[in-house]
ZAMARGU-4260 file (C-alpha; in steps of 0.2 Angstrom, whole numbers, plus 5000, padded with zeros to 4 digits):
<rodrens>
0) 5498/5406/5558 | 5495/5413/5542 | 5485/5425/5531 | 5484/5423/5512 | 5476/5436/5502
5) 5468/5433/5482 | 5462/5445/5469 | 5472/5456/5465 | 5473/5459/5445 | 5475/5471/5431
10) 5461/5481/5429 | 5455/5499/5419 | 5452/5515/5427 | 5436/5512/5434 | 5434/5496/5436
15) 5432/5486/5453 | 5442/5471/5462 | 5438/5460/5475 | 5451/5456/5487 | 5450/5440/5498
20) 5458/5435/5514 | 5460/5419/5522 | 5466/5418/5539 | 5472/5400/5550 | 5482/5396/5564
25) 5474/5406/5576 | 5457/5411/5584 | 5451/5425/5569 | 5436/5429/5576 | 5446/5436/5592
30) 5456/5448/5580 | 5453/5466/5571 | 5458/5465/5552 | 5466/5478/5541 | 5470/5480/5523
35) 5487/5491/5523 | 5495/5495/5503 | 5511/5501/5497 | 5515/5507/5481 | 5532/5510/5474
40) 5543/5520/5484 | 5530/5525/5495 | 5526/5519/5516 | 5514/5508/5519 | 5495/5516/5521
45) 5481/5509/5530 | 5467/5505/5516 | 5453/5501/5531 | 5450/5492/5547 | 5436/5483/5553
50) 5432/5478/5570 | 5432/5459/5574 | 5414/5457/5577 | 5412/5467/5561 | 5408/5483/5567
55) 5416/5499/5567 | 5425/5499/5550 | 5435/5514/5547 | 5444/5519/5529 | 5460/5530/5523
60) 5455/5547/5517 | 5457/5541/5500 | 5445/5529/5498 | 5431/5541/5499 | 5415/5527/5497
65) 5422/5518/5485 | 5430/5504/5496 | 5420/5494/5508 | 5429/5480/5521 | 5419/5465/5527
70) 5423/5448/5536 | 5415/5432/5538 | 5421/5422/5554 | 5413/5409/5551 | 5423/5407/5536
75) 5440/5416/5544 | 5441/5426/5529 | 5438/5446/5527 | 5437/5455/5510 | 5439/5471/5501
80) 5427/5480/5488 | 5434/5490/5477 | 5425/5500/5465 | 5430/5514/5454 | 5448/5511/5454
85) 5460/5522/5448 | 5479/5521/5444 | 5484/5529/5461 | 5477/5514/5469 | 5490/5503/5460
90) 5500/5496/5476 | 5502/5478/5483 | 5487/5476/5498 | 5492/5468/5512 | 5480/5458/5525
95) 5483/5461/5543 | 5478/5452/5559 | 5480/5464/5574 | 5476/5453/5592 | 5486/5441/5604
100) 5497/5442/5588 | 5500/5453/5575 | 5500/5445/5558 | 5504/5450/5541 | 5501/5441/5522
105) 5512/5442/5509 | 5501/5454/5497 | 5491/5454/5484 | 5499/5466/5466 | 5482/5479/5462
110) 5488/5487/5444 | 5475/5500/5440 | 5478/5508/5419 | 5473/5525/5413
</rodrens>
């Protein structure tokens, strides 16, 4: 049972990322996924959620548009747009796997400069 999330980076104020997750060891298509971050000294946030048929996708306050959540069962893998980034998004994203199990990957470091 595992997640493992790609595509974190550096990038400019503005810019835009696209963070990967790859899921195995259990039925992903029976589970809801999340991307959760944590910056420094901070608790961890929920980013967004989306349903495990796809629907219903649902975002912190923060992201305000500029984030979009997606998943492809058929490749047991969901992903997370971002565009117009900015520094307070810096944080390690997390992946997670919410069904018979829950499940967390390790994260992913976003650094975001000014």
């Amino acid at each position: 049972v595992q997640l493992v999330e790609s595509g974190g980076g550096l990038v400019q104020f503005g810019g835009s990322l696209r963070l990967s997750c790859a899921a195995s060891g259990f039925t992903f298509s029976r589970y809801a996924m999340s991307w959760y971050r944590q910056a420094p000294g901070k608790e961890r946030e929920l980013v967004a959620y989306i349903s495990s048929f796809g629907g219903s996708p649902n975002y912190g306050d923060f992201v305000k548009g500029r984030f979009t959540i997606s998943r492809e069962n058929v490749r047991n893998t969901v992903y997370l747009q971002m565009n117009s980034l900015k520094p307070e998004d810096t944080a390690v994203y997390y992946c997670h796997a919410r069904g018979p199990l829950l499940v967390w990957g390790q994260g992913t470091q976003v650094t975001v400069s000014s």
